[in-house]
KETOR-214549 format. One record per atom (N, C-alpha, C, CB): residue number from 1; atom name; z, y, x. Coordinates in steps of 0.05 Angstrom, whole numbers, always signed. Each point is the difference from the previous one (the first is absolute). Glycine has a CB too. Example, Ala and Ser with C-alpha at 12.3 -4.5 7.8 and 13.67 -1.06 7.14 Angstrom:
BEGIN
REC/n/atom/c3/c2/c1
REC/1/N/+156/-114/+264
REC/1/CA/+0/+24/-18
REC/1/C/+0/+24/+18
REC/1/CB/+25/-23/-38
REC/2/N/-39/+44/+31
REC/2/CA/+1/+24/+16
REC/2/C/+14/+22/-15
REC/2/CB/-43/-13/+24
! end
This chain:
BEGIN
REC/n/atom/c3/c2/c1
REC/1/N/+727/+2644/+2114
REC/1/CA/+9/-24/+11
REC/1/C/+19/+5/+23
REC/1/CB/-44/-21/-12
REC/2/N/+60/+7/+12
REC/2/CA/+30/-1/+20
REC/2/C/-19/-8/+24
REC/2/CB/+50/-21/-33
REC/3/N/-43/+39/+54
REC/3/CA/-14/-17/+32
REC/3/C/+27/-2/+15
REC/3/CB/-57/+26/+8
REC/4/N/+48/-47/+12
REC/4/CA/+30/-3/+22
REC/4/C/+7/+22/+4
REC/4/CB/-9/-33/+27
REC/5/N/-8/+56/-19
REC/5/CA/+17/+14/+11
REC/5/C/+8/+22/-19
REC/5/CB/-16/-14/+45
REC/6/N/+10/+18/-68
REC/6/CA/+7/+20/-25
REC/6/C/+32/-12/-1
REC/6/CB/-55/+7/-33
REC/7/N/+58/-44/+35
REC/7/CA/+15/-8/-13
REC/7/C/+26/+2/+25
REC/7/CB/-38/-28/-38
REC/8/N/+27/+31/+62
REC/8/CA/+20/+8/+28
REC/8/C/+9/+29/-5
REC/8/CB/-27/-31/+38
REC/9/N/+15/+54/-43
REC/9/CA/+6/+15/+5
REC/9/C/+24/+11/-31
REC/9/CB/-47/+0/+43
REC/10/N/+42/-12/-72
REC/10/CA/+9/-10/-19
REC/10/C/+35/+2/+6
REC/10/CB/-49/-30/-9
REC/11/N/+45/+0/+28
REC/11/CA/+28/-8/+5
REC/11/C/+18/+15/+23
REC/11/CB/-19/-42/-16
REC/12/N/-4/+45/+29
REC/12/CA/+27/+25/+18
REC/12/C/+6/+17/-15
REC/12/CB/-15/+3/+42
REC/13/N/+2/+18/-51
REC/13/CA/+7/+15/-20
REC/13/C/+34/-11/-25
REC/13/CB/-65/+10/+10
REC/14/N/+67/-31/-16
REC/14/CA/+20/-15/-10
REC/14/C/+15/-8/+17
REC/14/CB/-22/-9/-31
REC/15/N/+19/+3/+53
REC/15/CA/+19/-6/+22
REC/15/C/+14/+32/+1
REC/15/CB/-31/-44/+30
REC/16/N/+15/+64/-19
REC/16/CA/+20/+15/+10
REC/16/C/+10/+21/-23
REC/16/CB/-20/-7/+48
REC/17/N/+8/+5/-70
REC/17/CA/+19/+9/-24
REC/17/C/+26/-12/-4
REC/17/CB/-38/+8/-20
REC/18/N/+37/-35/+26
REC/18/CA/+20/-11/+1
REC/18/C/+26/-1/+19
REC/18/CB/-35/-16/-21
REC/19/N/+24/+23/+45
REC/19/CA/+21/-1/+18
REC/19/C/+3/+31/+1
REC/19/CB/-9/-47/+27
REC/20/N/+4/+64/-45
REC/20/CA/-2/+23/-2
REC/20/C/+32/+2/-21
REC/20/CB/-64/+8/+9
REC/21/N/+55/-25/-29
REC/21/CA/+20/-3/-18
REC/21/C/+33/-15/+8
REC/21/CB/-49/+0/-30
REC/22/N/+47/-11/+50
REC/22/CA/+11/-19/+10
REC/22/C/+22/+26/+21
REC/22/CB/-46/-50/-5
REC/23/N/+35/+61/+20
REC/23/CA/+12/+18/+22
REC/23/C/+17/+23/-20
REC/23/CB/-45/-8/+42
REC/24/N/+33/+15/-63
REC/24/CA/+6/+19/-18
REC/24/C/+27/-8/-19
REC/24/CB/-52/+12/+3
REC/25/N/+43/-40/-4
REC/25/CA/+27/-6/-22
REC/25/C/+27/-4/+34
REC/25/CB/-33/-42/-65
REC/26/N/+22/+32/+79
REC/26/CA/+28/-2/+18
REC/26/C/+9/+23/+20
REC/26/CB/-12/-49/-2
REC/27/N/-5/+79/-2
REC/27/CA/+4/+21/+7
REC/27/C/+20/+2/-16
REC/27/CB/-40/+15/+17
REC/28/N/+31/-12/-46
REC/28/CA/+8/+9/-25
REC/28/C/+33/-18/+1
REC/28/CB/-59/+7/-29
REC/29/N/+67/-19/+26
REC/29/CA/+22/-19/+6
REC/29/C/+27/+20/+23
REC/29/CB/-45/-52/-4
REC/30/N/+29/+59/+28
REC/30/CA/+13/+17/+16
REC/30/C/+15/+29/-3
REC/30/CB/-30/-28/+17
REC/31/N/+4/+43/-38
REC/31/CA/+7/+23/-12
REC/31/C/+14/+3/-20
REC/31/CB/-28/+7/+15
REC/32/N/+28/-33/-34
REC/32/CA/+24/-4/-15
REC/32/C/+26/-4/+10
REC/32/CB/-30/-13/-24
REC/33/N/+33/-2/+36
REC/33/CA/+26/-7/+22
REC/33/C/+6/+32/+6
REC/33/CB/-16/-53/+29
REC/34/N/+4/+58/-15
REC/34/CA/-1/+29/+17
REC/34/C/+17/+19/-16
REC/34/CB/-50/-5/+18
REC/35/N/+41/+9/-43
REC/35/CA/+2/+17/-19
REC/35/C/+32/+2/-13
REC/35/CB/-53/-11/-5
REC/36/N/+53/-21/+3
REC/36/CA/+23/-2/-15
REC/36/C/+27/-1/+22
REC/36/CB/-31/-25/-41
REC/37/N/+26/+6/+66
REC/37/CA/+24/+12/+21
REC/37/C/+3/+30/+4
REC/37/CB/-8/-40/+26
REC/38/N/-16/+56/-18
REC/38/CA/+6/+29/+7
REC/38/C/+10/+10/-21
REC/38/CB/-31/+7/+30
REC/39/N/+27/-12/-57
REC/39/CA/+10/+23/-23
REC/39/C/+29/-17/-1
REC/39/CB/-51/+21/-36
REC/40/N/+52/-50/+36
REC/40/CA/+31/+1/-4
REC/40/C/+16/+8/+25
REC/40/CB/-4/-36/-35
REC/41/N/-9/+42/+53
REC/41/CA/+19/+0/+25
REC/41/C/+9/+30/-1
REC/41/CB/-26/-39/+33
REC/42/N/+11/+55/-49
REC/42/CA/-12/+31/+5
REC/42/C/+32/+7/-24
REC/42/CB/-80/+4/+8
REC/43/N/+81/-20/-31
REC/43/CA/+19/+8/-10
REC/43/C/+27/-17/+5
REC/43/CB/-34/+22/-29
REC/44/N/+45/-39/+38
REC/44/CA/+20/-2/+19
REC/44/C/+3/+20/+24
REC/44/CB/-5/-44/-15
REC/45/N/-6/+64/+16
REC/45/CA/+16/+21/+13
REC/45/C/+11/+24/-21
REC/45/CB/-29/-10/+42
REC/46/N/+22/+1/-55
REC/46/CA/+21/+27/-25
REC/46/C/+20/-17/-17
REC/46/CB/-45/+36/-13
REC/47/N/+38/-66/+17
REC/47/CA/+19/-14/-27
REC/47/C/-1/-24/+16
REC/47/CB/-14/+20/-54
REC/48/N/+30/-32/+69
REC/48/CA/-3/-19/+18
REC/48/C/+7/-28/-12
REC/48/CB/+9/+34/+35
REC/49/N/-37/-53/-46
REC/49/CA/+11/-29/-19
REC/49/C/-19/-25/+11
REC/49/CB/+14/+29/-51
REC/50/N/-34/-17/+57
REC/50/CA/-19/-24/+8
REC/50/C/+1/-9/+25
REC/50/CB/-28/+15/-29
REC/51/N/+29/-4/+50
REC/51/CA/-4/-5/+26
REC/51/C/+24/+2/+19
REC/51/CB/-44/+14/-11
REC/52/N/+64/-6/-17
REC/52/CA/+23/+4/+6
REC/52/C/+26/-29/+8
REC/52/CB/-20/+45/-31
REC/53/N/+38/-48/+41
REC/53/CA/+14/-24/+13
REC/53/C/+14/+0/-41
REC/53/CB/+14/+9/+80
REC/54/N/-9/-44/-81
REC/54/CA/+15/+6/-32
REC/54/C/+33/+5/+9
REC/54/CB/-37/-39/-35
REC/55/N/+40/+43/+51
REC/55/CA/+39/+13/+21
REC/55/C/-18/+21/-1
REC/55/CB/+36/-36/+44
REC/56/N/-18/+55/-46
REC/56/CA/-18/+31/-3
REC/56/C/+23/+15/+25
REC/56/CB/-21/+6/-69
REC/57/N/+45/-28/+78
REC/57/CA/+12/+11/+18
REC/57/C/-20/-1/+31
REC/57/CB/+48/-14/-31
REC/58/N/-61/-10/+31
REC/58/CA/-17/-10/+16
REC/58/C/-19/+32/+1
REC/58/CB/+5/-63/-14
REC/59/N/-18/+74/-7
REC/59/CA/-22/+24/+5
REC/59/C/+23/+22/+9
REC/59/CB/-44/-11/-41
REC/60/N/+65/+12/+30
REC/60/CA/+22/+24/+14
REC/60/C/+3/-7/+33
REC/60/CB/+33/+5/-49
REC/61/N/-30/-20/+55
REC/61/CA/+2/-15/+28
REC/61/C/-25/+6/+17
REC/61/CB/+27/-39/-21
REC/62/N/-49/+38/+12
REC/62/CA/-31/+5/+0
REC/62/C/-3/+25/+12
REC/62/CB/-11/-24/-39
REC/63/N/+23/+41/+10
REC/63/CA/-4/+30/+8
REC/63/C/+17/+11/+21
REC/63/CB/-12/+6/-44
REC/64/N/+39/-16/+52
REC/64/CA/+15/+7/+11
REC/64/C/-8/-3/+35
REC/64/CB/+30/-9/-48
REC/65/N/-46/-8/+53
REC/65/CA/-7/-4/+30
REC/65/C/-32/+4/+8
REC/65/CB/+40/-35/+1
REC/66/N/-47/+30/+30
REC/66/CA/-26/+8/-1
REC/66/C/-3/-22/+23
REC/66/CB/-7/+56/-19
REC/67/N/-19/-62/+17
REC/67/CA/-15/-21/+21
REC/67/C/-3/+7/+31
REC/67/CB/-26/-10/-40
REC/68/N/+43/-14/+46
REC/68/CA/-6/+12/+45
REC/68/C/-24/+9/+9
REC/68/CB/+25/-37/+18
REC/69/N/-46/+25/-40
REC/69/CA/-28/+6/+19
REC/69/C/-1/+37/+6
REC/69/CB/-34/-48/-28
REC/70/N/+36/+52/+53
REC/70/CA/-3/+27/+9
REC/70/C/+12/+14/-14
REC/70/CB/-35/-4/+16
REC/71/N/+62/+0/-23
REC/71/CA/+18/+16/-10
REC/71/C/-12/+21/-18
REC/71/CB/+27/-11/+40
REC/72/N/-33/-12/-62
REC/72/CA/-13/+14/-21
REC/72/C/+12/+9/-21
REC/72/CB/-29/-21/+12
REC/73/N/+22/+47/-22
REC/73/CA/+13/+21/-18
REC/73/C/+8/+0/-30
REC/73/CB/-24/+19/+32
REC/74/N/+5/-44/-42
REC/74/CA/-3/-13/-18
REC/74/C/+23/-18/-3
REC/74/CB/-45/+7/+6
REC/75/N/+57/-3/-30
REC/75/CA/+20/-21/-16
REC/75/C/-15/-34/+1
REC/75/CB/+17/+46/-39
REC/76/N/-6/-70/+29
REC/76/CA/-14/-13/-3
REC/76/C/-18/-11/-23
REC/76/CB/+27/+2/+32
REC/77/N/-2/+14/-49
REC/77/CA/-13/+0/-37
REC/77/C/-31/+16/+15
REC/77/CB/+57/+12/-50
REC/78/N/-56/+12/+47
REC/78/CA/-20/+12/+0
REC/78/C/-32/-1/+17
REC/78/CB/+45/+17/-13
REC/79/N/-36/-40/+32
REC/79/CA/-16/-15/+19
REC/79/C/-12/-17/-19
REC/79/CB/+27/+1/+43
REC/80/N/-13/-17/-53
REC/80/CA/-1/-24/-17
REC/80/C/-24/+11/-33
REC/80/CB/+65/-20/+25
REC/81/N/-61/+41/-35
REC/81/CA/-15/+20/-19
REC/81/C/-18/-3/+19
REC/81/CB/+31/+34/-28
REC/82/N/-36/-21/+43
REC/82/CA/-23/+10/+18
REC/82/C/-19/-26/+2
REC/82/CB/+32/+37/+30
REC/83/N/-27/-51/-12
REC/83/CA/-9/-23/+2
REC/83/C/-13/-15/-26
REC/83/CB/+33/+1/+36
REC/84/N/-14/-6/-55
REC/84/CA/-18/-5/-24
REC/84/C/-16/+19/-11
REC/84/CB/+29/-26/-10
REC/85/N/-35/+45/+17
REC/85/CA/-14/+18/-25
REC/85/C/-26/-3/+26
REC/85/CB/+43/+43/-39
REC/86/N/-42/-39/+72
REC/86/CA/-19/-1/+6
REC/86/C/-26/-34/-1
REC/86/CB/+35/+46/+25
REC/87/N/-16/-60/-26
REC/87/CA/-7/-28/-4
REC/87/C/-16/-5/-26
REC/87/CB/+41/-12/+26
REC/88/N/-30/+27/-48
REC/88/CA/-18/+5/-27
REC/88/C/-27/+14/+5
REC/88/CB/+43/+5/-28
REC/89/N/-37/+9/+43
REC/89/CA/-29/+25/+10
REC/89/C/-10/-16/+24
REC/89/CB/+22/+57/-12
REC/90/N/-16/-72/+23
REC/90/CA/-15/-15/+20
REC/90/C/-18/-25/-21
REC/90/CB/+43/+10/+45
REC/91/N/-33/-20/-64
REC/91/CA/-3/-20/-22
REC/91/C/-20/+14/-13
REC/91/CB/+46/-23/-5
REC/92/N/-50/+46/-2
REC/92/CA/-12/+19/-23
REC/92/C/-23/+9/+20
REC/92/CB/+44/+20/-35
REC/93/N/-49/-18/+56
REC/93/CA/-26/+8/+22
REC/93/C/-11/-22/+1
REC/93/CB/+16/+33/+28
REC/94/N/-5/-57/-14
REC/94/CA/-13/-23/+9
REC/94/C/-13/-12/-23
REC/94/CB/+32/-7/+36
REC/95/N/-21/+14/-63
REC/95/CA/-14/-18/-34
REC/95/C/-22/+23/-2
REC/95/CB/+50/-23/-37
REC/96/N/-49/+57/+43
REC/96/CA/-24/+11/-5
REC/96/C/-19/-6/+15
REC/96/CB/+19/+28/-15
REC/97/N/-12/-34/+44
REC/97/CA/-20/-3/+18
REC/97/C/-16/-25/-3
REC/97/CB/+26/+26/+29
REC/98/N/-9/-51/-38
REC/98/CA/-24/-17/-7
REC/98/C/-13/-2/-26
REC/98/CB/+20/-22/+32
REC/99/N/-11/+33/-51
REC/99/CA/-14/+21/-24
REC/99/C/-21/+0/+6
REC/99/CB/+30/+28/-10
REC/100/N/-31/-2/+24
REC/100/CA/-22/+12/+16
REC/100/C/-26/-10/+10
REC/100/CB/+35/+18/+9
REC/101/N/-20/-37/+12
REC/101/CA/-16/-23/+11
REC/101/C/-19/-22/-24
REC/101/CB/+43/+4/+40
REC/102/N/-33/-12/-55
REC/102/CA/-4/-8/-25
REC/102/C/-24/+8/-18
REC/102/CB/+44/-1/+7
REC/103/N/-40/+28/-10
REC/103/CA/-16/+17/-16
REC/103/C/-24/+3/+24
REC/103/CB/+41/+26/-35
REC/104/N/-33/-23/+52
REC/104/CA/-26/+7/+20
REC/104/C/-10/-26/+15
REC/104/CB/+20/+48/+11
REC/105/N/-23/-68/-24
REC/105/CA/-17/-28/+12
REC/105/C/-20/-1/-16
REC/105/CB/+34/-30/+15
REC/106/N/-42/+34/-38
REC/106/CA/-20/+6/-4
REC/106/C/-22/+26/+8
REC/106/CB/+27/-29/-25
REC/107/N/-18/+49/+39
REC/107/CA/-19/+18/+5
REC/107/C/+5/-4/+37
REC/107/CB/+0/+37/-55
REC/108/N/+5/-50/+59
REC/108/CA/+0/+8/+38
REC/108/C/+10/-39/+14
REC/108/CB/+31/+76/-2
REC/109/N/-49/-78/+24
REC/109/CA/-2/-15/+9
REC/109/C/+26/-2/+10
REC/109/CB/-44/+3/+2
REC/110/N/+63/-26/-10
REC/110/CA/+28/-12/+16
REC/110/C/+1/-25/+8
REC/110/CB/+22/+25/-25
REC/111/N/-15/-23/+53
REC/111/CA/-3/-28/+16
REC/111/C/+23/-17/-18
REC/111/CB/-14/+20/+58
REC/112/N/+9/-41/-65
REC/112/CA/+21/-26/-9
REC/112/C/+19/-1/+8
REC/112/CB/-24/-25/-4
REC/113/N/+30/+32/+43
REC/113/CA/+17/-7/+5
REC/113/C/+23/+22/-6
REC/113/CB/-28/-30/+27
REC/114/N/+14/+56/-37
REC/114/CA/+30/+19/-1
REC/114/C/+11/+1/-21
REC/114/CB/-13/+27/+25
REC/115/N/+6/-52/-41
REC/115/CA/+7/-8/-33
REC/115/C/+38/-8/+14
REC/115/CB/-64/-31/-32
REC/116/N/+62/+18/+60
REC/116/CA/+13/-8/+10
REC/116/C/+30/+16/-1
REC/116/CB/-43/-20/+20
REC/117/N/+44/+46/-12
REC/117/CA/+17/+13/+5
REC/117/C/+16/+2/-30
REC/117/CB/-26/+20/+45
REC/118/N/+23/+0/-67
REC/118/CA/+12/-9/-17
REC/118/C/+15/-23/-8
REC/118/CB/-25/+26/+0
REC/119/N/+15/-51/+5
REC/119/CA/+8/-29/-3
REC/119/C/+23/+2/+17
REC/119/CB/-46/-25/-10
REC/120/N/+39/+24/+37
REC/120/CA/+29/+2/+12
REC/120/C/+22/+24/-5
REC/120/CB/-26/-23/+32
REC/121/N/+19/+52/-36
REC/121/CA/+18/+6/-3
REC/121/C/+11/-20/-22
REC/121/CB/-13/+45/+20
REC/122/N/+2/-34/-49
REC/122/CA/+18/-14/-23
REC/122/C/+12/-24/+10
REC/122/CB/-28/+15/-37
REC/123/N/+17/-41/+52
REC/123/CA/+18/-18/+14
REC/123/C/+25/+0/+7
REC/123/CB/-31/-4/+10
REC/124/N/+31/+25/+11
REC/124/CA/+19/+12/+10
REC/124/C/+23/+13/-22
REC/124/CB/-35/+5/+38
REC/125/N/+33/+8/-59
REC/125/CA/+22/+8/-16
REC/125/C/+11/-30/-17
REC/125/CB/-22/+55/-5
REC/126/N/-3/-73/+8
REC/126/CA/+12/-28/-21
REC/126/C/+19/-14/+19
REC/126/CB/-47/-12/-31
REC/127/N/+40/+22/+65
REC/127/CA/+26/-16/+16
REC/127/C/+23/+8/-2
REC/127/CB/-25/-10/+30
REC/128/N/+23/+41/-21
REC/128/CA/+21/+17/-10
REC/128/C/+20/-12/-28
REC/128/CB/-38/+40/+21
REC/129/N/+17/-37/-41
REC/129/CA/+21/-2/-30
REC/129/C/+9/-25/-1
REC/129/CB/-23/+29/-29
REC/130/N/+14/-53/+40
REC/130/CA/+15/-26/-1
REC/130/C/+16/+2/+24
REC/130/CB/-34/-29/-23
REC/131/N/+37/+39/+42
REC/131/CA/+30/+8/+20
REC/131/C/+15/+18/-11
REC/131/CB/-20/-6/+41
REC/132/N/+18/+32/-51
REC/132/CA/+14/+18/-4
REC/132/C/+9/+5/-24
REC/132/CB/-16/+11/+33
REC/133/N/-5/-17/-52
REC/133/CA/-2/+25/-32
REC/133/C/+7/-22/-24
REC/133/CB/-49/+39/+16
REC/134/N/+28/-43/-33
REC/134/CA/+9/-19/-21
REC/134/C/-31/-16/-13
REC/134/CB/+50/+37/-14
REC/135/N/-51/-47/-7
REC/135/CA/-17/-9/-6
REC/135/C/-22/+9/-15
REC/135/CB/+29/-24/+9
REC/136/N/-25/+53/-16
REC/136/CA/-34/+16/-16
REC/136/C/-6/+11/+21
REC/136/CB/+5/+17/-49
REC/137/N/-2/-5/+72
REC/137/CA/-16/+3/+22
REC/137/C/-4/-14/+11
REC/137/CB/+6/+26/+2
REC/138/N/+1/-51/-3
REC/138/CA/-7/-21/+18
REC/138/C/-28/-7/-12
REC/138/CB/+50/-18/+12
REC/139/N/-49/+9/-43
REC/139/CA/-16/-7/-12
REC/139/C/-22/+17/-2
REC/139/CB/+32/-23/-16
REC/140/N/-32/+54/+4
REC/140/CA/-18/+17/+1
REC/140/C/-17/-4/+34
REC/140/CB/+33/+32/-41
REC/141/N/-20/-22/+53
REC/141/CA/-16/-12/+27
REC/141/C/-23/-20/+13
REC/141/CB/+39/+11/-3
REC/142/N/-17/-42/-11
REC/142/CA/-14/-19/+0
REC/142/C/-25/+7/-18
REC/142/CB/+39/-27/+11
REC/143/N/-37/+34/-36
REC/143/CA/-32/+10/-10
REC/143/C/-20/+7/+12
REC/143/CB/+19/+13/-25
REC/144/N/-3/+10/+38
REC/144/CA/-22/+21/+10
REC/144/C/-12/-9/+34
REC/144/CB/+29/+43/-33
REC/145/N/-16/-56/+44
REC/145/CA/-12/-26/+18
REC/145/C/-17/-15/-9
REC/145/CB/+35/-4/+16
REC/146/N/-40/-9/-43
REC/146/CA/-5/-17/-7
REC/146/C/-29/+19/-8
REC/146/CB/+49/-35/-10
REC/147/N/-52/+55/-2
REC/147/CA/-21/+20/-8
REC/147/C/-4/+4/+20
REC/147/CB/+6/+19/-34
REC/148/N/-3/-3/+61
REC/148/CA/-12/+3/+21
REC/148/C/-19/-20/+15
REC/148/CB/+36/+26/-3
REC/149/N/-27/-51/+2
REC/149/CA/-11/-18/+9
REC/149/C/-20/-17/-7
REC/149/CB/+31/+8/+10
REC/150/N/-25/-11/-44
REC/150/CA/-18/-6/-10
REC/150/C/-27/+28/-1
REC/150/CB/+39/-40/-23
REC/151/N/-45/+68/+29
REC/151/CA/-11/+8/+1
REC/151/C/-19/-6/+26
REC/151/CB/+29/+22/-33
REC/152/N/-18/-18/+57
REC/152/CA/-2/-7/+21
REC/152/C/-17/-24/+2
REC/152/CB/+39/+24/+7
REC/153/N/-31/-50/-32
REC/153/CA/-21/-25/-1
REC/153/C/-18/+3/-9
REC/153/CB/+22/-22/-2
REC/154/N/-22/+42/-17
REC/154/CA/-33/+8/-20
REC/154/C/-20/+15/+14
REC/154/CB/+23/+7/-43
REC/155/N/-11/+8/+57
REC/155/CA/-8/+24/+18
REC/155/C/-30/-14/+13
REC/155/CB/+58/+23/+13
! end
């Protein structure tokens, strides 16, 4: 026979599988992103097409100067490489780490509220991509906000 509390402890159990599943798919979202900026960014430095200006005089122009900040040694093409490939590997940590997080709500006690942080970061890249970028990171984002949070409600 089902008792209240067989049937309480039941549903947490389904709650936090769920927001287990929830953190994981919008980790998962990040590391894909991650993956695919750093490897295309990784080969636009040997064959320069994706991240590249479509004036290719514009990337000659690029390479040809370097940025005031502290009279830095760096071209700006090569700043510009840099920057994206670390931004993919910043994208590719932050999707393992809430992976991680994810996979580990079922075995270890996590306060609700640090469901929080993930949510904002990903937030934060969906502000980003609607000011700066285009509309599949905007959108991917928005997902993974939308997974974070709704985990955060089940939680």
């Amino acid at each position: 026979m089902l008792t209240a509390r067989r049937l309480s402890q039941t549903l947490g159990v389904i709650e936090a599988n769920m927001a287990s599943a929830l953190v994981i798919a919008g980790g998962s979202i990040f590391v894909l992103m991650g993956l695919v900026h750093g490897l295309v960014s990784l080969a636009d430095v040997f064959r320069p097409s994706q991240f590249a200006p479509a004036d290719d005089s514009v990337r000659v122009a690029m390479k040809s100067t370097t940025v005031r900040f502290l009279k830095a040694r760096a071209n700006v093409w090569d700043a510009w490489l840099g920057f994206n490939i670390s931004h993919g590997l910043g994208m590719l940590i932050f999707g393992t780490a809430a992976v991680y997080l994810g996979a580990s709500l079922e075995h270890m006690a996590v306060a609700q509220s640090a469901l929080l942080i993930p949510a904002t970061i990903a937030a934060t890249y969906f502000l980003l991509s609607m000011r700066f970028w285009f509309w599949l990171p905007a959108t991917s984002s928005a997902v993974a906000v939308i997974c974070f949070m709704a985990a955060w409600w089940s939680a």
